[in-house]
Backbone of each chain as ProteinMPNN parsed JSONL, in Angstrom:
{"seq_chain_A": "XXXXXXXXXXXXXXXXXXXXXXXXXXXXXXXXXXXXXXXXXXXXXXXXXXXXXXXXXXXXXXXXXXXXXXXXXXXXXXXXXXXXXXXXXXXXXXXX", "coords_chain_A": {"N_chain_A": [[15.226, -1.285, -6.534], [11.028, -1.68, -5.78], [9.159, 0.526, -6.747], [6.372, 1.427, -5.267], [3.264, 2.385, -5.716], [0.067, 3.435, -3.906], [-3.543, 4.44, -4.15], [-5.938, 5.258, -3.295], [-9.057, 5.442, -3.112], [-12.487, 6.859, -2.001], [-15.692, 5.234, -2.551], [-18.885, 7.206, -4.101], [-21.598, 6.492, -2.439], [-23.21, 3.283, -3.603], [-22.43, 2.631, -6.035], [-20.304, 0.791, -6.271], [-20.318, -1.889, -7.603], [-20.482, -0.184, -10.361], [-17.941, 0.597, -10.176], [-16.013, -1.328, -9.796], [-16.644, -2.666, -12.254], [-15.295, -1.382, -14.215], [-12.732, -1.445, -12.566], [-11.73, -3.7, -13.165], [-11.15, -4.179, -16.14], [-8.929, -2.13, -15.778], [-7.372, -3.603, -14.656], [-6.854, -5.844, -15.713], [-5.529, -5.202, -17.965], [-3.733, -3.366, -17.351], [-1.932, -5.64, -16.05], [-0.463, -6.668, -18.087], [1.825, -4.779, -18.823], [4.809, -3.559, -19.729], [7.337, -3.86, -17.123], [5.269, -4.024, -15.388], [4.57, -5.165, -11.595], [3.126, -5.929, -9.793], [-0.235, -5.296, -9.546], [-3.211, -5.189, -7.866], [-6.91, -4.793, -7.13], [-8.514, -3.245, -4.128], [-10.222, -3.699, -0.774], [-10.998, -1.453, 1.522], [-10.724, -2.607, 4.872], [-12.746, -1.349, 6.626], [-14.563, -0.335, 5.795], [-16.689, -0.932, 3.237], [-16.998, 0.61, 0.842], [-14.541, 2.153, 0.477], [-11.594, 2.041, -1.352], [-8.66, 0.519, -2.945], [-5.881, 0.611, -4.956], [-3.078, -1.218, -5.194], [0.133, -0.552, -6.238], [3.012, -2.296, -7.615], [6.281, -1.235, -9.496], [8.643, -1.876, -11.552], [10.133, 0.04, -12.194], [10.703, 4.229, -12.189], [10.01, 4.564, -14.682], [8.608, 2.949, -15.867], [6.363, 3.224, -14.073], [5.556, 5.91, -15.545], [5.636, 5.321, -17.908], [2.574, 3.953, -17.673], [0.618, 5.791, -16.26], [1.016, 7.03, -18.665], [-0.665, 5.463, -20.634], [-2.927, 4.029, -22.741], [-5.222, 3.082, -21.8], [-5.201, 4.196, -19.039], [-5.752, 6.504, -19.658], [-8.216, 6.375, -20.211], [-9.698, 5.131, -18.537], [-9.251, 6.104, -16.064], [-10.683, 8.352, -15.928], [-13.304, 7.322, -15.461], [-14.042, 6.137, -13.44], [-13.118, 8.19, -11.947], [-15.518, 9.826, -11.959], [-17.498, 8.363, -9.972], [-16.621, 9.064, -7.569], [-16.638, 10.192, -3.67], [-14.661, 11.511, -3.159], [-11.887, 13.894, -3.637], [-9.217, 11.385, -4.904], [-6.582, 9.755, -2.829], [-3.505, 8.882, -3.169], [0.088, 7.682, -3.475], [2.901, 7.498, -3.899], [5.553, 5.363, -3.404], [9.045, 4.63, -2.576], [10.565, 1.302, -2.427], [12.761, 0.541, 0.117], [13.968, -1.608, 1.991]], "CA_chain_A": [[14.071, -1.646, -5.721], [10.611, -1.533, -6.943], [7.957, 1.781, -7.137], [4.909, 1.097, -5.426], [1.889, 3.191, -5.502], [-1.424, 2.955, -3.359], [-3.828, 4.62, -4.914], [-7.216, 5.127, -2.668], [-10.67, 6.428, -3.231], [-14.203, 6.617, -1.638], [-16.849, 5.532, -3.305], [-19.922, 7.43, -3.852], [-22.422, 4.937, -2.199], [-24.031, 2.826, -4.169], [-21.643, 3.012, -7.325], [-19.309, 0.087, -6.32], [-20.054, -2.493, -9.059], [-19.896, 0.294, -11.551], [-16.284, 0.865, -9.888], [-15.187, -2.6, -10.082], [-16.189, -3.059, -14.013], [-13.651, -0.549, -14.86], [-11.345, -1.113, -12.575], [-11.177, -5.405, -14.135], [-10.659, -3.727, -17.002], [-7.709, -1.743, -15.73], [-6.296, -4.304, -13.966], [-6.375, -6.928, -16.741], [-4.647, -4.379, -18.792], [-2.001, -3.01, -16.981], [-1.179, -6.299, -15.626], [-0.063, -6.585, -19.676], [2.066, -3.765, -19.291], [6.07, -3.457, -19.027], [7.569, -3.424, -15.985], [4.168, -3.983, -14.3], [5.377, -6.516, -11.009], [1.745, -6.027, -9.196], [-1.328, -4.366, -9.889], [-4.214, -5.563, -7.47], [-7.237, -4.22, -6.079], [-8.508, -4.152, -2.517], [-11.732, -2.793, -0.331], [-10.507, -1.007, 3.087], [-11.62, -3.584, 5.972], [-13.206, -0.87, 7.669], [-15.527, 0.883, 4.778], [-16.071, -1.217, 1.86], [-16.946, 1.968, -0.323], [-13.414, 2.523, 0.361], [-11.278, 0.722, -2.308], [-7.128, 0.854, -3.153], [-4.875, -0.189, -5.848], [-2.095, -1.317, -4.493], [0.505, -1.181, -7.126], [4.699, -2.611, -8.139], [6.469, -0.902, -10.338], [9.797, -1.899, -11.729], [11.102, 1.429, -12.037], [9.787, 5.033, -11.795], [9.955, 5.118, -16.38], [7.572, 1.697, -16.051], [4.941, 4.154, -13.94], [5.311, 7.027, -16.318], [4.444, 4.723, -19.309], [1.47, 3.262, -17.465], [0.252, 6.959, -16.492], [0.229, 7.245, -20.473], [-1.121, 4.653, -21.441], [-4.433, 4.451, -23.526], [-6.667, 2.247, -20.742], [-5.153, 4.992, -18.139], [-6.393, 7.77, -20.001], [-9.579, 6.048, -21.067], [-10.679, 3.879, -18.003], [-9.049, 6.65, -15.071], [-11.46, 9.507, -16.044], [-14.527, 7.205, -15.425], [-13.624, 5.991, -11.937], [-13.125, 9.608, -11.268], [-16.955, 10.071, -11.738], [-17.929, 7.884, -9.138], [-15.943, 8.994, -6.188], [-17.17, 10.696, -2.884], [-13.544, 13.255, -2.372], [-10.485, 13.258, -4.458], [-8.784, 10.449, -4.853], [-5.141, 10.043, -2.508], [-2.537, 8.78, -4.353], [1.008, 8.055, -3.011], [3.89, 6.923, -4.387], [6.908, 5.076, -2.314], [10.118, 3.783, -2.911], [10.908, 0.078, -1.927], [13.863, 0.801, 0.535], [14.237, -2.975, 2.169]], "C_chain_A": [[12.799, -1.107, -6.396], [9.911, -0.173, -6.551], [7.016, 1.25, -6.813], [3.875, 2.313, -5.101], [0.785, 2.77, -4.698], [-2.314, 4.307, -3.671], [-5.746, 4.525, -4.049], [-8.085, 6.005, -2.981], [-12.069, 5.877, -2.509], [-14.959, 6.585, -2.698], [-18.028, 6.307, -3.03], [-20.843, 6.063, -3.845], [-23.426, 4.51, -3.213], [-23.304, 2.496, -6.045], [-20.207, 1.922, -7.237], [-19.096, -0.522, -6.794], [-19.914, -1.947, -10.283], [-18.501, 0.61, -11.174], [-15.62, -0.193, -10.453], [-15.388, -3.347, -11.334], [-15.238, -2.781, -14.292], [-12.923, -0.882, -14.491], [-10.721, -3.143, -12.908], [-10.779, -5.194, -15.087], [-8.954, -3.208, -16.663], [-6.66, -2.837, -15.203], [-6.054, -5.589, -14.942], [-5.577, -6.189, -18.223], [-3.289, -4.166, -19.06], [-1.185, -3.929, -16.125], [-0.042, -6.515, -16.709], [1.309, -5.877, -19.702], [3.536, -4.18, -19.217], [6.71, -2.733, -17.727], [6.647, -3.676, -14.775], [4.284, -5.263, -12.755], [3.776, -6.688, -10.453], [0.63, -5.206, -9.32], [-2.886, -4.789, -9.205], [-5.329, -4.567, -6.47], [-7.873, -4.654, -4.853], [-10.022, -3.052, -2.193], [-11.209, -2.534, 1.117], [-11.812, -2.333, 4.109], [-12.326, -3.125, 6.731], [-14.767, -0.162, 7.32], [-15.147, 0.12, 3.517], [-16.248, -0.517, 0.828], [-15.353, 2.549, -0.315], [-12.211, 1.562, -0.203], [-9.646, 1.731, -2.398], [-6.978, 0.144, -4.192], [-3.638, -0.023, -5.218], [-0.824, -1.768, -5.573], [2.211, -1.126, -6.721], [4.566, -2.265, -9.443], [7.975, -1.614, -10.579], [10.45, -1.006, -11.684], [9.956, 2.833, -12.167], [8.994, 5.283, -13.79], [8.501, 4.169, -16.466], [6.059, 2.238, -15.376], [4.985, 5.008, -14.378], [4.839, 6.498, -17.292], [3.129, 4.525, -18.933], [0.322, 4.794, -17.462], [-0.127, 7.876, -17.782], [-0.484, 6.649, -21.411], [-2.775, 4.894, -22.058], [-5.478, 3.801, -22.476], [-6.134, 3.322, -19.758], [-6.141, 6.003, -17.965], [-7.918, 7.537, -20.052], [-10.743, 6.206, -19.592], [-10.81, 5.07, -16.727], [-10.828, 7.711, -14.793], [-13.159, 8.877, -15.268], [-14.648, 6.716, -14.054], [-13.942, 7.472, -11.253], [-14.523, 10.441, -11.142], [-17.651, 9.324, -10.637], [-17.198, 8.128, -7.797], [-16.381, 10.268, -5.624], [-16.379, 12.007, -2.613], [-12.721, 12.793, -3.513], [-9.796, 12.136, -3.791], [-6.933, 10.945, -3.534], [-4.228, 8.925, -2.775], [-1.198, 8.939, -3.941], [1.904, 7.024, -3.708], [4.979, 6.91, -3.531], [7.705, 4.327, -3.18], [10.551, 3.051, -2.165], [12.595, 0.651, -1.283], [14.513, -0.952, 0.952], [13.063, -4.014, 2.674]], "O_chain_A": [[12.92, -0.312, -7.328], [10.562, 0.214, -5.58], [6.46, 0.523, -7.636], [3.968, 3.028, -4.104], [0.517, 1.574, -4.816], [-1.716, 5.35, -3.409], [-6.568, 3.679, -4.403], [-7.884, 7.213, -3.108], [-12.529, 4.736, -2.517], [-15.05, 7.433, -3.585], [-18.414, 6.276, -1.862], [-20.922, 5.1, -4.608], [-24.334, 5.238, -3.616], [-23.987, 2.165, -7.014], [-19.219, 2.122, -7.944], [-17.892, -0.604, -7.035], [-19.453, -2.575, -11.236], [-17.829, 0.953, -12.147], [-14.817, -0.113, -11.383], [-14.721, -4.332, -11.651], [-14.3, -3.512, -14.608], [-11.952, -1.002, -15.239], [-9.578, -3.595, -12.841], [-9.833, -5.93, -15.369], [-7.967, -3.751, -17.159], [-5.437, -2.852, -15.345], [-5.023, -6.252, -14.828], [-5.204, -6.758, -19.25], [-2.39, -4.368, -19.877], [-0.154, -3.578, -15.553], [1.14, -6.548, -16.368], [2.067, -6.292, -20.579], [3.68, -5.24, -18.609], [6.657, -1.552, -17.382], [6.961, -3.609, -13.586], [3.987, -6.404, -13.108], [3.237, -7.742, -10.789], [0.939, -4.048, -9.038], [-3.816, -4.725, -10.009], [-5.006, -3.868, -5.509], [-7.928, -5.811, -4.437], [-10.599, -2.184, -2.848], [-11.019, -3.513, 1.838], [-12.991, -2.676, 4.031], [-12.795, -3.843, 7.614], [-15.666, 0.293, 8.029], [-14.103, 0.186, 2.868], [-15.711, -0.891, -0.215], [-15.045, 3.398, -1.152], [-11.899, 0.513, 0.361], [-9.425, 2.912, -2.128], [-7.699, -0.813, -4.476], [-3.183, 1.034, -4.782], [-0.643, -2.957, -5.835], [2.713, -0.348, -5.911], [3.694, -2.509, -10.278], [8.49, -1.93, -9.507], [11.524, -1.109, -11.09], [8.735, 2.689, -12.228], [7.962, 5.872, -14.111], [7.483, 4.583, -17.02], [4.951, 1.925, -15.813], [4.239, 5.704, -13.689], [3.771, 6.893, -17.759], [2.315, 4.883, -19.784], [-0.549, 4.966, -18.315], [-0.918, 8.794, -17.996], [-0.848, 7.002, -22.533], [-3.55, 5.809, -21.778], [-6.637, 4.212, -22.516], [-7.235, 3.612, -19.29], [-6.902, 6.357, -17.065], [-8.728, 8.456, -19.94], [-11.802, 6.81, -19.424], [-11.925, 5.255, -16.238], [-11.674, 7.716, -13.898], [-13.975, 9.615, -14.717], [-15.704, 7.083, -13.538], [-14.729, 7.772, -10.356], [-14.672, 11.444, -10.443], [-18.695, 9.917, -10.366], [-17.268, 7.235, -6.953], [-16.564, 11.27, -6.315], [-16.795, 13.074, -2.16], [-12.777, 11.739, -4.147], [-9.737, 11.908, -2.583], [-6.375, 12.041, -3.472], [-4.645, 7.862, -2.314], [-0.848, 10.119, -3.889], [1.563, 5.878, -3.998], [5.431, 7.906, -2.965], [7.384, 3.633, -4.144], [11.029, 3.52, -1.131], [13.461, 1.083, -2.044], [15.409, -1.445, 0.268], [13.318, -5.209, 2.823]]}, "seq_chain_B": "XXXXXXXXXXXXXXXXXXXXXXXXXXXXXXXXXXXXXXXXXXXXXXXXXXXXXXXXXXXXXXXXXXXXXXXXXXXXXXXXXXXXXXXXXXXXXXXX", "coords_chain_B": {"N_chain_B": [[-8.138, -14.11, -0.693], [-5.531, -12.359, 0.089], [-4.496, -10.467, 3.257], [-3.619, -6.908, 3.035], [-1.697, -4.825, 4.302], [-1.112, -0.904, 5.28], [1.097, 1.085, 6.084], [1.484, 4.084, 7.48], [4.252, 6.427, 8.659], [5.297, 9.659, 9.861], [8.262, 10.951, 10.051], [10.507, 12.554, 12.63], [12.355, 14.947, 11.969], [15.416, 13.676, 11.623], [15.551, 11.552, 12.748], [15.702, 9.448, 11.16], [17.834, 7.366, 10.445], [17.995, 6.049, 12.953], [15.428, 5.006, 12.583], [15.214, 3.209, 10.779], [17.198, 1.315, 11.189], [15.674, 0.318, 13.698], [13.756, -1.033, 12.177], [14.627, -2.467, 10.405], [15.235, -4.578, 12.061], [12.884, -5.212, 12.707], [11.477, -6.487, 9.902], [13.358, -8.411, 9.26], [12.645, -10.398, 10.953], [9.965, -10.201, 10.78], [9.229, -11.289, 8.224], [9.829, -13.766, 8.77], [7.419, -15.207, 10.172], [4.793, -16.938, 10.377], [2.45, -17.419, 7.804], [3.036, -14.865, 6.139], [2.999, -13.248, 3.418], [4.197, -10.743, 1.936], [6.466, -7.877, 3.541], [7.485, -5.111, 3.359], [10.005, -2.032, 3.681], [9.496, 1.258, 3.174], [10.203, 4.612, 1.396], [8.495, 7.665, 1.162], [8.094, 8.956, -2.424], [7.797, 11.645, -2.588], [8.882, 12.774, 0.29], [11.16, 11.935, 2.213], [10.802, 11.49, 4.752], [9.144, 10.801, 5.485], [7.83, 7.084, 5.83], [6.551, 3.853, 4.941], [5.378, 0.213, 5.766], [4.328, -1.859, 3.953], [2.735, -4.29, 3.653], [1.398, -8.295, 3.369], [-0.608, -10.601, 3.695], [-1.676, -14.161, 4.682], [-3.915, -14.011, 5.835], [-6.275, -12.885, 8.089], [-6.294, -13.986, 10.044], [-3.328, -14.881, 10.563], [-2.681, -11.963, 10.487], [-3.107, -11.262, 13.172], [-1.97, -12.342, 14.489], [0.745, -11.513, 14.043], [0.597, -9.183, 15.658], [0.371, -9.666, 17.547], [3.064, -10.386, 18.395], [6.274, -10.999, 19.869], [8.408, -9.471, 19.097], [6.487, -7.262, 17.462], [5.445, -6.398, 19.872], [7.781, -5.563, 21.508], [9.783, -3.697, 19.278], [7.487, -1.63, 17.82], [6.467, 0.003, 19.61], [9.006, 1.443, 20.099], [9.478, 2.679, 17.481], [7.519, 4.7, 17.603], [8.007, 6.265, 19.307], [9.776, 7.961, 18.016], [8.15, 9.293, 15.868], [6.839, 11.79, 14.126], [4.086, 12.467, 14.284], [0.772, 11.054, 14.601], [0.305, 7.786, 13.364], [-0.808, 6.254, 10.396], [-2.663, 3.97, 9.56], [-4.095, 1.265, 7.491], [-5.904, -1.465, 6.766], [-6.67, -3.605, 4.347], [-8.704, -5.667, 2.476], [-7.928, -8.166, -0.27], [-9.452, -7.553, -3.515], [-9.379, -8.397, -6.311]], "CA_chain_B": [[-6.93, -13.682, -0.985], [-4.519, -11.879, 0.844], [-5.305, -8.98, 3.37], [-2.946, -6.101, 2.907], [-1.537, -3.333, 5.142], [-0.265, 0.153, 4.56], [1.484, 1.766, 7.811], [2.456, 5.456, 7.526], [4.587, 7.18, 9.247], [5.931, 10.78, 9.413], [9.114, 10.242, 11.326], [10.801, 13.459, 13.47], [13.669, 15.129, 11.435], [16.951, 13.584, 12.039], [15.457, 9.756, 13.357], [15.382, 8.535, 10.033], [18.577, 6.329, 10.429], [17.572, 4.872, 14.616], [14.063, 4.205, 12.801], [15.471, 2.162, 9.925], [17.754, 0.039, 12.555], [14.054, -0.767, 13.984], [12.959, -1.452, 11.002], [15.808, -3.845, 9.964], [15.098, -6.068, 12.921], [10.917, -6.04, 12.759], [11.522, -6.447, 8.701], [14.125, -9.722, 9.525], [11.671, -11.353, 12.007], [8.416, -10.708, 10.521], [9.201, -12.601, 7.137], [9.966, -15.37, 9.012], [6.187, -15.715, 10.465], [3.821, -18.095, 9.285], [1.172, -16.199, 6.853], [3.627, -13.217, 5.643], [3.628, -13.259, 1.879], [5.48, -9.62, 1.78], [6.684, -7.25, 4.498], [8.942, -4.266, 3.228], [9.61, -0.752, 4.378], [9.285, 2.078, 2.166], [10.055, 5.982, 1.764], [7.685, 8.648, 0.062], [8.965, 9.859, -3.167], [7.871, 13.36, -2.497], [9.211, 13.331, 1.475], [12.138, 10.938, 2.66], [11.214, 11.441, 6.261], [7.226, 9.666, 5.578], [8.109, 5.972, 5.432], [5.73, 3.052, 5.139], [5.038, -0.659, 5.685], [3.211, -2.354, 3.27], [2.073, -5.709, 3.608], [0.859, -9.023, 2.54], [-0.709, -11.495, 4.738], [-2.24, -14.842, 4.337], [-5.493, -14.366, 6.402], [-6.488, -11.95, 8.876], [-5.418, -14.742, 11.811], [-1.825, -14.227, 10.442], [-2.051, -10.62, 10.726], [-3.767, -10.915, 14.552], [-0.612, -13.346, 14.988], [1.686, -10.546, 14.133], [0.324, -8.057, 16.076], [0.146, -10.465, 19.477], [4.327, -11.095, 18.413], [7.138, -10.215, 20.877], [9.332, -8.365, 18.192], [5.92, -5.921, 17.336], [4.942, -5.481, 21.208], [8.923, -4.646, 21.693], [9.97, -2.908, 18.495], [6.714, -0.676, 17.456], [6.69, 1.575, 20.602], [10.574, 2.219, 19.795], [9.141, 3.36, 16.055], [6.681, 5.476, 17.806], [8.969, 7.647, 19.883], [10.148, 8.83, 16.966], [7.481, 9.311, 14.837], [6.224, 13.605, 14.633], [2.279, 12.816, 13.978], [0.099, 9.715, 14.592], [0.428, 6.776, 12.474], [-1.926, 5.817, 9.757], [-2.728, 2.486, 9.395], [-5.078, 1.021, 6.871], [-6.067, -2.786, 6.412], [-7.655, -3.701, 3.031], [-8.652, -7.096, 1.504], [-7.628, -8.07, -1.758], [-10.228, -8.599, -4.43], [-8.578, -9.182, -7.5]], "C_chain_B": [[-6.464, -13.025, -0.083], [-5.31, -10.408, 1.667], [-4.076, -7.95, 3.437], [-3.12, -5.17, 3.694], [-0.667, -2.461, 4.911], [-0.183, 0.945, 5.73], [2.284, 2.876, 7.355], [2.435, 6.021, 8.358], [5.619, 8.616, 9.465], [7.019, 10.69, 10.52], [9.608, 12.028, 11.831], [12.074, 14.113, 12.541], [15.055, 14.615, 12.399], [16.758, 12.253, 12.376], [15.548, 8.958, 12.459], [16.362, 7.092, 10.163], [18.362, 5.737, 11.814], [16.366, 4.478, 13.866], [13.694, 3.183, 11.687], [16.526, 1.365, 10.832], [16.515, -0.999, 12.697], [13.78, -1.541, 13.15], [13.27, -2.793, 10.38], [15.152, -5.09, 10.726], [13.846, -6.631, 12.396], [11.374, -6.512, 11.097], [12.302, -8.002, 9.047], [13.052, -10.625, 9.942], [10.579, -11.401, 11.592], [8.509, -11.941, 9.188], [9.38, -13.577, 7.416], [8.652, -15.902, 9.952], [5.274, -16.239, 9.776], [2.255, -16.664, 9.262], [2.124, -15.007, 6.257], [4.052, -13.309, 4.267], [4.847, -11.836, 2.042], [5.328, -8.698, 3.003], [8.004, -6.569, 4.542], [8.654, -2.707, 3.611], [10.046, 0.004, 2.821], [9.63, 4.166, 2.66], [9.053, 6.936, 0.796], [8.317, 8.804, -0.595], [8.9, 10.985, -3.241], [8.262, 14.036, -1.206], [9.648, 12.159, 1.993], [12.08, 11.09, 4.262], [9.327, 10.64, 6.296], [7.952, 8.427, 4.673], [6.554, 5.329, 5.448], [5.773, 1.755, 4.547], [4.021, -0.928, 4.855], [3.547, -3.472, 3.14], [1.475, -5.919, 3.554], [0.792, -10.157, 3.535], [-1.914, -12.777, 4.511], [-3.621, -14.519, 4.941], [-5.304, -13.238, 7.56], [-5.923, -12.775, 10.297], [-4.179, -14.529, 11.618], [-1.352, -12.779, 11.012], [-2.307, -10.405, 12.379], [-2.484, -11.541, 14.929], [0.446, -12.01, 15.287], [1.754, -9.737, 14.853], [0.403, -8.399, 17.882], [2.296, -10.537, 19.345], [5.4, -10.12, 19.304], [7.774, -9.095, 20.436], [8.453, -7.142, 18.137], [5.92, -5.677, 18.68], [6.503, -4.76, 21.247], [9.39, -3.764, 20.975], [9.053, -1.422, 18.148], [6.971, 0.539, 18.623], [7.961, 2.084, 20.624], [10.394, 3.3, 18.886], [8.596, 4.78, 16.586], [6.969, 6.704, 18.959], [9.751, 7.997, 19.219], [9.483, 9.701, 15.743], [6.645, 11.582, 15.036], [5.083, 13.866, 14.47], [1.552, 11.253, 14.229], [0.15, 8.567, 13.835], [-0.766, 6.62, 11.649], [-2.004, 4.613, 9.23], [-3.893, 1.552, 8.555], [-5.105, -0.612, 6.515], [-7.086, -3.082, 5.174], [-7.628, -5.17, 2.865], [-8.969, -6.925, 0.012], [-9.137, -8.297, -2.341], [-9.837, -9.084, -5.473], [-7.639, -8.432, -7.768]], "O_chain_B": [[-7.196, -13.102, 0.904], [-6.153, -9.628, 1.222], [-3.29, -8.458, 4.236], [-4.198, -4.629, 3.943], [0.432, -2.762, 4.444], [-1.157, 1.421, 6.314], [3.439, 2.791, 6.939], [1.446, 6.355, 9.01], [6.8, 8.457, 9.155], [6.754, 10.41, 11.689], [8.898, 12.854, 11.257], [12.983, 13.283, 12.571], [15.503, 15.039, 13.465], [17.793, 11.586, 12.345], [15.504, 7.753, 12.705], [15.881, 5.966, 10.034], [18.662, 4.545, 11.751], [15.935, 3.435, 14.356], [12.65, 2.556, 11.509], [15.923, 0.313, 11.042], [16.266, -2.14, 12.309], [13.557, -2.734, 13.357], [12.596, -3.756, 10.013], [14.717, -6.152, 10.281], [13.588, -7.731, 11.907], [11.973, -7.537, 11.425], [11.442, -8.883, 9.056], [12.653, -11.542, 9.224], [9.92, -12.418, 11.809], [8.033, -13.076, 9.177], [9.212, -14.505, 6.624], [8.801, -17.001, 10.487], [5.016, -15.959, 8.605], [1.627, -15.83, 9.915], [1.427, -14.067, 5.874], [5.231, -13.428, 3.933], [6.059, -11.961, 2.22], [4.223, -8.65, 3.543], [9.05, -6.847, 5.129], [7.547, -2.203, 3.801], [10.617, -0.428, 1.82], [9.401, 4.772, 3.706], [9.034, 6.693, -0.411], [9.463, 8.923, -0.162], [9.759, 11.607, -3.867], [8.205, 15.26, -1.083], [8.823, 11.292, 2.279], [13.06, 10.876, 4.975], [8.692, 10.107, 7.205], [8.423, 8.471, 3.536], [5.564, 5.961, 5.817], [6.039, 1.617, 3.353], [2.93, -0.363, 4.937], [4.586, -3.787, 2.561], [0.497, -5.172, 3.548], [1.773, -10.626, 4.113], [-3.04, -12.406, 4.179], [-4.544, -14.936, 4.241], [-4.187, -12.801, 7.84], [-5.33, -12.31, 11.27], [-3.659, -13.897, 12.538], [-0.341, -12.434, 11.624], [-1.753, -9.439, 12.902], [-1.958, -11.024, 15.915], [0.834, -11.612, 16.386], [2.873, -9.247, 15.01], [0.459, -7.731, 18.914], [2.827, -10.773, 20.43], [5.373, -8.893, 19.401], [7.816, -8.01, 21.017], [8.929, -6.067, 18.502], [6.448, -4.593, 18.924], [6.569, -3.546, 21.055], [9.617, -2.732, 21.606], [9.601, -0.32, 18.163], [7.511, 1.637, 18.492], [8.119, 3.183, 21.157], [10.804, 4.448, 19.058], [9.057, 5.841, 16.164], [6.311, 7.69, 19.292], [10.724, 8.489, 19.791], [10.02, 10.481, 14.956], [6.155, 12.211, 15.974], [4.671, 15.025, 14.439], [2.235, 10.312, 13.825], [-1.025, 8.843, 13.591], [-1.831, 6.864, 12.218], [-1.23, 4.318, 8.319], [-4.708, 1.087, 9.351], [-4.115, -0.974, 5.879], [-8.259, -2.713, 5.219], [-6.614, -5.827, 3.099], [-9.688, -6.182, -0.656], [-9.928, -9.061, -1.787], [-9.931, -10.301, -5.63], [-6.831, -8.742, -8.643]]}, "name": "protein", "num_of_chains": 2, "seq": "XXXXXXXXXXXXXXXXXXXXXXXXXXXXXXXXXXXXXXXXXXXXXXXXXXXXXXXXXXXXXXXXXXXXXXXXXXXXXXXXXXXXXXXXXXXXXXXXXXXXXXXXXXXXXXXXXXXXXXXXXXXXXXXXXXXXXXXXXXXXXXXXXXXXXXXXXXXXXXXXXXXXXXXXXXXXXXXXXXXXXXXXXXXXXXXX"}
């Protein structure tokens, strides 16, 4: 079954089209990747400074590569400048 | 595109198997409603007693559909006498 992650952060206001350069970048990347089944992002319906990746993994090895990858390392860090709190970040396993 | 939901819940030690039963049924019955691209249950990988729904829904009238449906009014309040903290429930729309 597959590995999905969600993957949420606040934006600091005003910083949401510099969010969503990078994260077209990431997501036309690591759609690329092995193993990758879904990789899309989203804007909370309640707070659109509040944005998710909502990702499928094939297995847990297919999100350890991605976590290494060179657009991870590159693209993550700069996201991480624009956000209001730390990011939260959960990883589940597809049961049925 | 699609609006996506992410339903966590910290369940009570020991309910885990009565609150996958539930789960079975609502999980059977919802995929068969008009609008439900995906609708699977899930466990944390760092705590097998925090599950969560995540779904995929054609349009926000789909998801108001679901939420008016006999199975959620009867099933959910079963979930929720089991559950050991409030539910968290987040609705996002896709962007890309």
């Amino acid at each position: 079954m597959a590995v999905k992650v969600v993957a949420r952060e606040r934006l600091q206001s005003g910083k949401k089209d510099a969010a969503l350069e990078i994260f077209r970048e990431m997501v036309e990347l690591t759609r690329k990747e092995k193993g990758c089944i879904a990789y899309s992002l989203h804007e909370s319906a309640e707070d659109p400074d509040v944005i998710a990746m909502i990702e499928a993994w094939e297995s847990q090895e297919a999100l350890k590569a991605h976590l290494e990858s060179e657009h991870f390392k590159r693209l993550i860090p700069q996201v991480g400048a624009l956000v209001a709190e730390p990011s939260r970040i959960e990883v589940f396993k597809e049961l049925f």
